[in-house]
C-alpha positions in Angstrom: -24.9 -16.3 -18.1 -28.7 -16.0 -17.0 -27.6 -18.0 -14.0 -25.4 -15.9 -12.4 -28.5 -13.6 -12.2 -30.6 -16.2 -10.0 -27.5 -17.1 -7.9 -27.2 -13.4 -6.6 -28.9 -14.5 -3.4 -26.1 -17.0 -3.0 -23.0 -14.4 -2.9 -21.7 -14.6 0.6 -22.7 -12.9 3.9 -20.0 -10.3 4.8 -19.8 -9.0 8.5 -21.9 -5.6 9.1 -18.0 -3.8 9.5 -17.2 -5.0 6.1 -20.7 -3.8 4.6 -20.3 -0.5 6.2 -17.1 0.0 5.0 -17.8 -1.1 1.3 -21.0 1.6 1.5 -19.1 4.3 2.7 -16.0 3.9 0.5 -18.8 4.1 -2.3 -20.2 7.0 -0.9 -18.3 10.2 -2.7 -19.6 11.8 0.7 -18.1 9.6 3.5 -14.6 11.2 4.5 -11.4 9.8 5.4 -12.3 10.5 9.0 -15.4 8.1 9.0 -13.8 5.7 6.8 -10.7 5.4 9.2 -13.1 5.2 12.3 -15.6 2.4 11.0 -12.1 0.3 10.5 -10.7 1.0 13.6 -13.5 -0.8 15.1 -12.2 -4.1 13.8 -8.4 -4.5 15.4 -8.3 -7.7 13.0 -8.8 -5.1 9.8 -7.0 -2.3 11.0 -4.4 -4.4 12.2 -4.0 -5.8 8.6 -4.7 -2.7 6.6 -1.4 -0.9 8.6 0.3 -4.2 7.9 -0.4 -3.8 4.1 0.5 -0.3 3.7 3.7 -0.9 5.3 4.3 -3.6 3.2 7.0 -4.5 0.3 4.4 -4.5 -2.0 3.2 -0.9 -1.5 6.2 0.6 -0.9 5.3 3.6 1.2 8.2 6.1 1.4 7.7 6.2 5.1 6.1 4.8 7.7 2.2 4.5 8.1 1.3 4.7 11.6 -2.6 5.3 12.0 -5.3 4.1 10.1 -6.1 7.2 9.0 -2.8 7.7 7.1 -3.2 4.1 5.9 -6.5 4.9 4.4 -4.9 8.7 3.2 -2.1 6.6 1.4 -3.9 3.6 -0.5 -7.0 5.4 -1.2 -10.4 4.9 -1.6 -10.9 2.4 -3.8 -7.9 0.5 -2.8 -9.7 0.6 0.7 -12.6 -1.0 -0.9 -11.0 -3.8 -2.5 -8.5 -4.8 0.1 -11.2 -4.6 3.2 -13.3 -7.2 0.4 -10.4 -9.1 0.0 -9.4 -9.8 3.7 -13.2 -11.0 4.5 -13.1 -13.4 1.7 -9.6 -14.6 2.6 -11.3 -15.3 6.0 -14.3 -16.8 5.2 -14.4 -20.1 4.8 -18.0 -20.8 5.4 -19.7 -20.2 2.5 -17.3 -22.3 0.0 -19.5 -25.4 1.3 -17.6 -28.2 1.4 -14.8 -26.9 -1.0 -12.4 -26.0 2.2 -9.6 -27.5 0.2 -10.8 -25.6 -2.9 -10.8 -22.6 -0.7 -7.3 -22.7 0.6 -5.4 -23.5 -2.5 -7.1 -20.8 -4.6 -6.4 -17.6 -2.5 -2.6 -19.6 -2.0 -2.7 -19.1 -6.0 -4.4 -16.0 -6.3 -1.8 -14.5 -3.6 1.1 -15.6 -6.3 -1.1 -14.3 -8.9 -1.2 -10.6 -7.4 2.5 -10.7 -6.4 3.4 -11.3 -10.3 1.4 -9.3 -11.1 2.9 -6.3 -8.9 6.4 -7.3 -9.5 6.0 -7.0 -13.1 4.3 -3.3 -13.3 7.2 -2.2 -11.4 9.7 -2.9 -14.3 7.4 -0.7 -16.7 6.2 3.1 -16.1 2.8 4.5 -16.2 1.3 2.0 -13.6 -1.1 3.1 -11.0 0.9 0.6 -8.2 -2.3 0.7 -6.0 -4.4 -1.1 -8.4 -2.3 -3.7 -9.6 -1.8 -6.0 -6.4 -5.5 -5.8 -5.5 -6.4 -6.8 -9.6 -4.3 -9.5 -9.8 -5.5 -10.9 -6.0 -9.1 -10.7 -7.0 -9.4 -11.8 -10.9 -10.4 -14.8 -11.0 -12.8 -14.8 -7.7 -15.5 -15.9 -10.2 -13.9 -19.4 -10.0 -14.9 -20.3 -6.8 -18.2 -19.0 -7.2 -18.6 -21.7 -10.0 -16.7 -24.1 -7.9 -19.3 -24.1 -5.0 -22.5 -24.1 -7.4 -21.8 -27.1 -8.7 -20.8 -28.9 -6.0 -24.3 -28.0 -4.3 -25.7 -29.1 -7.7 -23.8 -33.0 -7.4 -24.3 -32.9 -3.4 -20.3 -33.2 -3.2 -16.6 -31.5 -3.4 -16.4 -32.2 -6.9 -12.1 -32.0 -5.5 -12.8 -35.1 -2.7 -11.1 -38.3 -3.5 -15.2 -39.9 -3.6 -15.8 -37.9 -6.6 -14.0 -39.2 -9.7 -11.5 -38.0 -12.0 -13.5 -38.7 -14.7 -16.8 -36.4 -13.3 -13.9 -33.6 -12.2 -12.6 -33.7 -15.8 -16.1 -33.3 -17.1 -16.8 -30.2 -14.9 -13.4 -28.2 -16.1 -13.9 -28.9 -19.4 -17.1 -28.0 -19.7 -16.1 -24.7 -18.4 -14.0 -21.9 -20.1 -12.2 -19.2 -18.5 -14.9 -16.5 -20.0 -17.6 -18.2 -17.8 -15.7 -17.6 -14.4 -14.3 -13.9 -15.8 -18.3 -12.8 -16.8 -19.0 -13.9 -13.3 -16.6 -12.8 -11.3 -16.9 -9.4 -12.9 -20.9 -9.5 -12.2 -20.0 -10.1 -8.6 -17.9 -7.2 -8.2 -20.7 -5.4 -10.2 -23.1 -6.9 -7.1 -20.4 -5.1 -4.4 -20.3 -1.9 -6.5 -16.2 -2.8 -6.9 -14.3 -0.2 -8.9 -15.0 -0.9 -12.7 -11.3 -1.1 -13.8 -11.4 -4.0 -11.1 -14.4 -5.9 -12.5 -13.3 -5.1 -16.5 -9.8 -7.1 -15.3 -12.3 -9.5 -13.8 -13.8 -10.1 -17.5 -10.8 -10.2 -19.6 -7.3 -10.7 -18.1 -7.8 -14.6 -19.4 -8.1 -12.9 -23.0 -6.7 -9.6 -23.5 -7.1 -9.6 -26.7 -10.8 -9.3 -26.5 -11.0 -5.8 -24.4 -12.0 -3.7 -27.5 -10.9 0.3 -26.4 -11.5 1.3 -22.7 -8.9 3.6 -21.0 -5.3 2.3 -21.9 -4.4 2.3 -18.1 -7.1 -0.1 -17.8 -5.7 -2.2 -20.8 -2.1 -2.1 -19.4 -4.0 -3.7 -15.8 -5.3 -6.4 -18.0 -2.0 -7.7 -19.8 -0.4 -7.2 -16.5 -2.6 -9.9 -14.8 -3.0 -12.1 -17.3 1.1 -12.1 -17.6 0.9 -12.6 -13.8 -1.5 -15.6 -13.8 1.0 -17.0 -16.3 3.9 -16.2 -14.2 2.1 -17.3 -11.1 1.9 -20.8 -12.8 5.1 -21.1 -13.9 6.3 -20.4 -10.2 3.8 -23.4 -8.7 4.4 -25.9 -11.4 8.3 -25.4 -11.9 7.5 -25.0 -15.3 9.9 -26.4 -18.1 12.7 -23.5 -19.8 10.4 -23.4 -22.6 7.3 -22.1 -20.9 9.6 -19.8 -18.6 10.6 -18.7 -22.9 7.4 -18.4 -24.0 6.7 -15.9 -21.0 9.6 -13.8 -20.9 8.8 -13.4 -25.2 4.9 -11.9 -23.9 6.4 -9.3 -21.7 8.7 -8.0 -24.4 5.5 -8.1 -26.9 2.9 -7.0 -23.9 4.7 -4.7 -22.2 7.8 -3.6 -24.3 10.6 -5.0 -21.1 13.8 -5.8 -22.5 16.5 -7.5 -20.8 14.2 -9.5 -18.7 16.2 -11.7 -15.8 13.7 -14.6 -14.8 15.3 -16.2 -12.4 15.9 -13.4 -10.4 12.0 -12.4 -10.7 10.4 -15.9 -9.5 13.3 -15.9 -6.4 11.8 -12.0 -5.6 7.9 -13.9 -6.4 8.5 -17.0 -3.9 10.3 -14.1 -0.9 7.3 -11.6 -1.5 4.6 -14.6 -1.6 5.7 -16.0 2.0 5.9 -11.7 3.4 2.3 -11.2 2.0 0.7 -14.5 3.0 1.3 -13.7 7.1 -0.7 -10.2 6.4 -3.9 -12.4 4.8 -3.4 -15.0 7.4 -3.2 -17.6 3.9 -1.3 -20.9 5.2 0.4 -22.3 2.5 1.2 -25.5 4.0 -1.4 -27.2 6.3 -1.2 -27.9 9.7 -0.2 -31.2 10.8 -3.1 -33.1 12.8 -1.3 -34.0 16.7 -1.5 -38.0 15.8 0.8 -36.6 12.6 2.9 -34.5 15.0 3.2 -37.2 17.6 4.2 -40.2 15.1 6.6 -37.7 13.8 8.3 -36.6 16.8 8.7 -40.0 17.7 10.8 -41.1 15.0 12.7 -38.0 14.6 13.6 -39.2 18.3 14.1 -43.2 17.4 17.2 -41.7 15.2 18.8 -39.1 17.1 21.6 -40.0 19.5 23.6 -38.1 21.6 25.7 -37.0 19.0 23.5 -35.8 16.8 21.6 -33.9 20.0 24.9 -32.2 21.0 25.0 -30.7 17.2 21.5 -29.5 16.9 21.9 -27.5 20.3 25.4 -25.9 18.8 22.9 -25.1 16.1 20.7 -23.7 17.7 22.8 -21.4 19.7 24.4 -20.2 16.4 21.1 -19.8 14.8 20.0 -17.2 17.8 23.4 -15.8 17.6 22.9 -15.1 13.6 19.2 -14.3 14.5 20.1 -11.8 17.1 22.7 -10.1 14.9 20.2 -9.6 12.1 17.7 -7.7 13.8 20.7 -5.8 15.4 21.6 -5.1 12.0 17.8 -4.4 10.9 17.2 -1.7 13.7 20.7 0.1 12.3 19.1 0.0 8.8 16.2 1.0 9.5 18.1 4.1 11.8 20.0 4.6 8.5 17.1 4.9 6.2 15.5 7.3 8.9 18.8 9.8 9.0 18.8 9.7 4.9 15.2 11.8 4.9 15.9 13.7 8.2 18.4 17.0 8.9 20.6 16.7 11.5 20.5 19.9 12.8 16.7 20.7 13.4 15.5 16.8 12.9 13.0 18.3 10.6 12.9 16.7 7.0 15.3 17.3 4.9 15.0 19.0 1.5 15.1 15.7 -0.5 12.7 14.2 1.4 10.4 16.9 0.9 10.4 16.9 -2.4 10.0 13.6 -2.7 6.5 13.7 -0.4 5.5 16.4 -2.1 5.4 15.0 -5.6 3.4 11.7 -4.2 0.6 14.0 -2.6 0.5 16.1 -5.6 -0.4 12.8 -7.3 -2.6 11.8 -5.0 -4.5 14.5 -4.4 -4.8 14.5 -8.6 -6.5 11.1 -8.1 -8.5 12.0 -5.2 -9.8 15.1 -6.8 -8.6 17.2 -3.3 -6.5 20.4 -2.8 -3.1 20.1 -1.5 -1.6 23.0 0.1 2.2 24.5 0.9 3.4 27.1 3.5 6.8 28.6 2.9 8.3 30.4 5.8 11.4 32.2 6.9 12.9 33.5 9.9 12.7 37.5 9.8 15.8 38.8 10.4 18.2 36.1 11.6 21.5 37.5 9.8 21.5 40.1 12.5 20.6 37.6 15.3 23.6 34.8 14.0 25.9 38.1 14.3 24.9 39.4 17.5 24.9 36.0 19.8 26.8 33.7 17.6 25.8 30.7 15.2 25.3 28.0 18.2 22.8 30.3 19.2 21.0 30.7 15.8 21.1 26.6 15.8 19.0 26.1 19.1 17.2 28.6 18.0 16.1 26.7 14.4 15.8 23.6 16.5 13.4 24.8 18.7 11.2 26.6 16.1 10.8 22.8 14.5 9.5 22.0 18.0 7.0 25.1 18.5 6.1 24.6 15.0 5.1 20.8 15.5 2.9 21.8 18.0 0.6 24.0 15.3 0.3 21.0 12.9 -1.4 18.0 12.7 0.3 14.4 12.5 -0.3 14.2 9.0 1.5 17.1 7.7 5.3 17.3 6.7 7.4 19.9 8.4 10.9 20.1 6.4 13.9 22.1 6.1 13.8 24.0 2.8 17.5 25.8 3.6 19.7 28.2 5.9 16.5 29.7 8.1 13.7 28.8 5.6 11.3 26.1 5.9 8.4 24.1 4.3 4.7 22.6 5.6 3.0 20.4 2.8 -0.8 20.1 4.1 -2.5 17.2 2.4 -6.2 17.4 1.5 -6.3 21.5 2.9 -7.6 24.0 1.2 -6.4 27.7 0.4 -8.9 28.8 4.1 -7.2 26.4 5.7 -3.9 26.3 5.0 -3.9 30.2 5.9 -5.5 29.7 9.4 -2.6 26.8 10.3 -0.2 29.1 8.9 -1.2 31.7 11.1 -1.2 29.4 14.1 2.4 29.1 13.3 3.3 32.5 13.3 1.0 33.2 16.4 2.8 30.6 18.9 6.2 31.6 17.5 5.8 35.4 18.2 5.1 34.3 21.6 7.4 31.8 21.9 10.2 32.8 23.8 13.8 30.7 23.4 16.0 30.6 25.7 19.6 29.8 24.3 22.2 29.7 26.9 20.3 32.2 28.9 19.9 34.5 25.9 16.3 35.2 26.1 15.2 35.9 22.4 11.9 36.4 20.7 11.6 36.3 17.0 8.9 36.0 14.1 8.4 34.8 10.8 7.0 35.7 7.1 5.2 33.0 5.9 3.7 32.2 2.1 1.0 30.0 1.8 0.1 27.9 -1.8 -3.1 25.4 -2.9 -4.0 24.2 -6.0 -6.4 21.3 -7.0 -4.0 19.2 -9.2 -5.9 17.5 -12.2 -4.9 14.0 -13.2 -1.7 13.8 -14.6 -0.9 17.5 -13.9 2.8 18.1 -12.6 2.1 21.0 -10.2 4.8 20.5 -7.5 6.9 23.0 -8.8 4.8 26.3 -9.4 3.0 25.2 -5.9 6.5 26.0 -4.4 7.0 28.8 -6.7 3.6 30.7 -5.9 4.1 30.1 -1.7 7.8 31.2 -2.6 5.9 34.4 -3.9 3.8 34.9 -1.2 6.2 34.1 0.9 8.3 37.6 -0.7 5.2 39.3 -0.5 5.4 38.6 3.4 8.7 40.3 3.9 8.0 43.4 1.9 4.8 43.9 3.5 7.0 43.9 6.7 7.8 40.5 8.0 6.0 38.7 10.9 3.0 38.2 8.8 1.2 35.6 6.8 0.3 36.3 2.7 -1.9 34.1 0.8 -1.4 32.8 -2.5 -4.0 34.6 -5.0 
C-alpha cells in the first residue's frame, strides 16, 4: 500500500468551517462552547446537525433545540465524524468524472449505516453514537481507489465508453483489504477516531481483527452484517441469502428470533427519512426534455374522466394529509404530557430519572462532572394548613417559574414529589453547582407570591451532589442519595440554606 502514501496530496479539499471544526473536535482543549459557535457559522451544518440529532436514528429522549445541545448530546467524536461526513456527501468535485460513482456509493453507504444501526439496537452493550457514523463511512476507501484509477486510464472506468471487459479487470484486481487499508489511512490523515478507522480496515473480514477492545469488535461484526444486509435490501436478494444472513446474526451477535421482513421494511422507511438530512437523491432528476415528453403523453391519455378522478384524489389525499399532521401535533402533545407534571409543568419524576441516567453516561464518556441539587420547600405543611391546598399549588407552580429563571437552558428542572424537587446540571462541577444552587435559594427568598391576594414569602433547603462518573460506573443513584443527604443536612442546619455534598 506504498501508494496510498504518495496520493496523500490528492485527498480532498474540505471548506475552512469543516477544517476548523475537525481541529477543534481533536483538540481535548476546545469546549462545547467553541465547538457549537464555529458550526453555527454554517446554517447548512448546523441546520443538518439539529436535523440528525433529532432524528429516528439517534433517538434523543427529547427534543434538541440549539446547537449547543446537539453537540452536548452526540459528542465529540460523533461531531467529528458526522461534520466529515456531510462535506463529503456534498462534494462532488473531487470524485473527477465518477459523478455517477459518487451518487450511488453514498446511496449505498446510507443503507449500509442504517443496517447497521438497526441491528445494534436488537442487541445490548452498543455505544448507539458510533454505529450509524461506522457503518456510513467504512468503505470511503472505495472511492478513493475509484478516482485514482480513472485519472490513471483518462476515463470513468463506470461510462458506457469504457468496457465491461477493462471494468471487470479493475474490480477484480482489487480486493476489499485494499479499499479497507486505505480508507482507514485516510481517516488516519483526518485524525478520525481510531475505533472509526479500525472498522474502516476490517468490517470486510472480521475474522482478521486479532484482540482490540471488544466494543470495537462488536462495531466491526455489526457493519460487516450491515453491508450484507444493505445488499440484500438493493438487490432483492433470493430467500437463501436473506438465510444465510439471518444464520450470521445469531452466530455474530447471539439474536434469536430474528423477523427479516419486518427489518428491511424498517431499513427501506429509515433509508428515505435519513437521505433528506444528507441531501443524498436516490433517484435522479429528470432532465426538462424528459419532463416535457412525459407530461405530454401522460396528457395524450387522460380524458375527462380520468381528470375528474385524479382531482377527487387529490382532495382526499390533502384531506388524509391534513388529518395526519393533525394527528402528529396530538402525538407529539401526548409524548410531551407523558415526561411533564401537570401541576407545576416541571418534569416529572420518570422523566428525570430517565435524563439522569443518560447524562451520567455521558458524562462517563466525556470524562466531565455531572451535578444534582435536591431541594425542598421549608415548611409548607403549615402553609397548605393555614391558606388551603389551591394555595400551596400556585405557590409550587410559581417556584418552577422563579426557579427557571436561575438555570440555564440546558439543565433539567423536575418534580421529585409533594414539595421537593430536582436540578440535574450537566458538565458542572461541585463550585458550580453550589453557586446556581444558591442563586435558587436567593431569588426565591425574595420572591414574593401572590396567591389570590395572599401575599406569601417562603424559602428552601437545598442539597447539592457531583461526581465524575468513570466509564461504565452506575452512579445515578448514590448521586441522588448524597444531594438527598445534603439536602437533610440543610434542614437541620435550619432550612433556607444551601449544603454541599462532601
Amino acid at each position: 500500500m506504498g501508494a496510498i502514501k504518495s496520493n496523500r496530496q490528492r485527498l480532498p479539499l474540505l471548506p475552512a468551517v469543516a477544517q476548523k471544526i475537525l481541529a477543534q473536535t481533536g483538540d481535548a482543549g476546545s469546549g462545547i462552547e467553541e465547538i457549537a459557535f464555529t458550526i453555527s457559522r454554517d446554517p447548512s451544518l448546523a441546520s443538518k446537525t439539529l436535523q440528525f440529532a433529532n432524528s429516528p436514528i439517534w433517538g434523543s429522549p427529547r427534543r434538541v433545540g440549539t446547537v449547543r445541545q446537539a453537540v452536548m448530546i452526540l459528542g465529540t467524536e460523533a461531531v467529528r465524524s458526522l461534520v466529515l461526513s456531510f462535506y463529503l456527501v456534498a462534494t462532488e468535485q473531487w470524485c473527477g468524472r465518477n459523478s455517477t460513482f459518487h451518487r450511488r456509493f453514498w446511496e449505498r453507504s446510507l443503507a449500509v449505516a442504517v443496517a447497521t444501526a438497526s441491528l445494534s439496537r436488537l442487541i445490548q452493550g452498543v455505544e448507539q453514537e458510533k454505529v450509524f457514523l461506522s457503518g456510513l463511512l467504512a468503505n470511503i476507501g472505495e472511492v478513493f481507489l475509484v478516482e485514482r484509477f480513472s485519472r490513471a486510464v483518462g476515463c470513468d472506468i463506470l461510462d458506457s465508453s469504457f468496457s465491461g471487459g477493462q471494468q471487470a479487470v479493475f474490480w477484480d484486481g482489487l480486493s476489499k483489504e485494499d479499499h479497507g487499508e486505505l480508507g482507514a489511512e485516510v481517516g488516519e490523515v483526518w485524525n478520525l477516531p481510531r475505533f472509526l478507522t479500525t472498522v474502516m480496515r476490517y468490517h470486510t473480514s472480521p475474522e482478521s481483527l486479532r484482540g482490540g477492545e471488544p466494543g470495537v469488535k462488536m462495531l466491526v461484526d455489526l457493519v460487516f452484517l450491515g453491508e450484507f444486509a444493505a445488499g440484500i435490501w438493493i438487490a432483492r436478494a433470493s430467500r437463501p441469502t436473506v438465510d444465510r444472513f439471518v444464520g450470521l446474526t445469531s452466530e455474530l451477535l447471539g439474536i434469536e428470533n430474528f423477523e427479516p421482513d419486518d427489518f428491511f421494511k424498517k431499513i427501506g422507511n429509515e433509508v428515505e427519512q435519513t437521505a433528506e438530512i444528507f441531501g443524498i437523491r436516490r433517484r435522479p432528476k429528470l432532465s426538462n426534455e424528459d419532463l416535457l415528453q412525459k407530461s405530454l403523453l401522460r396528457l395524450g391519455q387522460i380524458n375527462a374522466k380520468h381528470l375528474s378522478r385524479i382531482h377527487e384524489l387529490e382532495k382526499e389525499y390533502n384531506q388524509a394529509l391534513a388529518q395526519a399532521r393533525v394527528l402528529e401535533n396530538e402525538n407529539l402533545k401526548l409524548q410531551a404530557l407523558a415526561n411533564v407534571d401537570g401541576l407545576t409543568k416541571a418534569y416529572n419524576h420518570r422523566f428525570f430519572k430517565e435524563f439522569l441516567s443518560q447524562e451520567v453516561q455521558r458524562a462517563a464518556r466525556q470524562g466531565c462532572f455531572i451535578s444534582l441539587i435536591l431541594m425542598d420547600v421549608d415548611n409548607f405543611k403549615p402553609l397548605n394548613d393555614s391558606y388551603g391546598h389551591q394555595v400551596g399549588d400556585a405557590i409550587l407552580r410559581e417556584l418552577c417559574q422563579v426557579t427557571k429563571r436561575a438555570i440555564r437552558e440546558y439543565d433539567l428542572l423536575a418534580r421529585y414529589g409533594g414539595e421537593e424537587f430536582a436540578v440535574v446540571l450537566p458538565e458542572t462541577d461541585l463550585v458550580e453547582a453550589a453557586r446556581i444552587a444558591e442563586r435558587i435559594r436567593n431569588l426565591v427568598q425574595e420572591h414574593i407570591f401572590d396567591c389570590r391576594g395572599n401575599l406569601i414569602k417562603i424559602t428552601l433547603s437545598l442539597g447539592v451532589a457531583a461526581f465524575r462518573p468513570k466509564p461504565d460506573e452506575r452512579i445515578s443513584s448514590l448521586l441522588i442519595e448524597s444531594a438527598d443527604q445534603s439536602m437533610l443536612q440543610a434542614k437541620l442546619n435550619g432550612k433556607n440554606c444551601v449544603v454541599v455534598s462532601a
